[in-house]
VOPAGU-2260 file (C-alpha; in pm, 1 decimal, decimal comma):
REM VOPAGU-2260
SITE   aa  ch    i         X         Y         Z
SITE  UNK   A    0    -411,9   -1507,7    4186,9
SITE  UNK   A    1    -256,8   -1320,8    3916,6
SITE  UNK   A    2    -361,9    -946,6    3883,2
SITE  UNK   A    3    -589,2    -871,8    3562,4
SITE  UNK   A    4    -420,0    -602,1    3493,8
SITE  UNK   A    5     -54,8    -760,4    3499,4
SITE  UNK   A    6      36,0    -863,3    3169,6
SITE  UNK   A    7      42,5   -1261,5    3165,0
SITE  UNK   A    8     374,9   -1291,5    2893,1
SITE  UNK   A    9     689,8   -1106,2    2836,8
SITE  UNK   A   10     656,8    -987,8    2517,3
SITE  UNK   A   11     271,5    -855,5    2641,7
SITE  UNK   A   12     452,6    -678,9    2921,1
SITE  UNK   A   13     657,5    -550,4    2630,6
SITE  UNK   A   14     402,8    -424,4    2429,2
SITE  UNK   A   15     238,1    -254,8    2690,9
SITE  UNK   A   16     539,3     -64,5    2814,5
SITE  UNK   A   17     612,4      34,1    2493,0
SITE  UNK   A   18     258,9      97,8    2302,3
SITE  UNK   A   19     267,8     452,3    2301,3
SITE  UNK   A   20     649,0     491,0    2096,0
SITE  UNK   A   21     469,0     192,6    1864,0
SITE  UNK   A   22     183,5     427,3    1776,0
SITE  UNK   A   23     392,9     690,9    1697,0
SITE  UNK   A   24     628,5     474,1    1507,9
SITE  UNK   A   25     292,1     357,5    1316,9
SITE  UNK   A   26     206,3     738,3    1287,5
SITE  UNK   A   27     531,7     804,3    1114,6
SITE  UNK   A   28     514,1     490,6     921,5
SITE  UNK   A   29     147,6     593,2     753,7
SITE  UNK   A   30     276,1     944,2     672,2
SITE  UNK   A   31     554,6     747,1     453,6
SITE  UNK   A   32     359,0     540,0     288,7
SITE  UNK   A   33     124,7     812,0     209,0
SITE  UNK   A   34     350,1     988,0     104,6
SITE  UNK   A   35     467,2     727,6    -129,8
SITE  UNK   A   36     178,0     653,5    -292,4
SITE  UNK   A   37     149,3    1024,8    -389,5
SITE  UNK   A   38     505,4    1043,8    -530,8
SITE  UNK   A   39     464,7     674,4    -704,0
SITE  UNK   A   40     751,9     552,5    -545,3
SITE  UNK   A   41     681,5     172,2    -604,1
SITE  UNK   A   42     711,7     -46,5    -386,1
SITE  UNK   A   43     778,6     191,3     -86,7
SITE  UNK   A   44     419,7     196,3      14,4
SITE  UNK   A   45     386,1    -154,6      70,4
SITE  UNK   A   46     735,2    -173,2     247,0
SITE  UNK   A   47     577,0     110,3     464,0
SITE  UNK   A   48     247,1     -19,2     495,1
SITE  UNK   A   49     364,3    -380,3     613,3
SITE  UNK   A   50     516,5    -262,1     984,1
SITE  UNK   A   51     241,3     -48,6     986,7
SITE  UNK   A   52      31,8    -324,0     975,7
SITE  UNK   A   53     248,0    -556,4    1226,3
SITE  UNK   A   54     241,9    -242,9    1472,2
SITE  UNK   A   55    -165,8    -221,9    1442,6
SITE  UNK   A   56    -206,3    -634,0    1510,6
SITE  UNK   A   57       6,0    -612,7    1808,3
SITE  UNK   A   58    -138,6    -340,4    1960,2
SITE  UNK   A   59    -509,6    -486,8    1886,2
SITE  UNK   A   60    -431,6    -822,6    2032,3
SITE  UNK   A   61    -273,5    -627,3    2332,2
SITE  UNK   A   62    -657,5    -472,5    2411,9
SITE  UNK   A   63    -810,7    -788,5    2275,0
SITE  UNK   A   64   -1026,9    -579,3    1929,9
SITE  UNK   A   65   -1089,5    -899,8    1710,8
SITE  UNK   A   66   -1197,4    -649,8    1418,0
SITE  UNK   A   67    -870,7    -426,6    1411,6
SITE  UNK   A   68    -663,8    -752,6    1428,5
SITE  UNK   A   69    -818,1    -913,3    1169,2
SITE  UNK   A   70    -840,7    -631,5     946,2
SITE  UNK   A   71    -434,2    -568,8     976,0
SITE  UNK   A   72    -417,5    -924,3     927,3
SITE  UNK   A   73    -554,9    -891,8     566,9
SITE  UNK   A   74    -358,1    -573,2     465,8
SITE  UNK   A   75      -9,1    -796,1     630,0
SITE  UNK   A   76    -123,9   -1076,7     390,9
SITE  UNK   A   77    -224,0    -849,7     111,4
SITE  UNK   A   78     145,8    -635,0     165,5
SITE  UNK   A   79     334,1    -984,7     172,7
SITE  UNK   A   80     193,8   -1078,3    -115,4
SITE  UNK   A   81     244,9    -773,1    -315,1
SITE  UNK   A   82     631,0    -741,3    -162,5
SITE  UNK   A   83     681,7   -1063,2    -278,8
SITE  UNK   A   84     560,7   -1049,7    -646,7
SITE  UNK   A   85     742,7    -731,3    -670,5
SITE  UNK   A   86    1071,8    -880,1    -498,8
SITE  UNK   A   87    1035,0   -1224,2    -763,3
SITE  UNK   A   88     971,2   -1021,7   -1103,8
């Protein structure tokens, strides 16, 4: 029987050895984008704001809360979309 608290995939195992340097990366990551919003330096925010985002999902699905995963989820889709109408015009 496997133990519950054994991660049951590599990359989970990953994620959990290495959550804490991911929140701080996501930490640094918000203070950019902030930052970028208040010096209107288009589209940094959004190219800040998406591995923010990525960071935030995989640390949700690593403790299983539905609402913070599917909340990054939109913003990811929302950042996409805005990186790539930026990125085609």
């Amino acid at each position: 029987m496997r133990d519950p608290f054994t991660p049951a995939r590599p990359a989970e195992a990953w994620l959990a050895t290495n959550e804490q340097r991911l929140k701080w990366a996501a930490l640094m990551l918000g203070v950019a984008s902030t930052l970028a919003i208040v010096q209107n330096w288009h589209p940094w925010p959004m190219i800040f704001g998406l591995p923010f985002c990525l960071i935030w999902i995989a640390c949700a699905w690593l403790h299983g809360e539905r609402q913070l995963k599917y909340i990054n989820l939109l913003f990811t889709a929302f950042y996409a979309y805005g990186l790539g109408r930026w990125w085609l015009t």
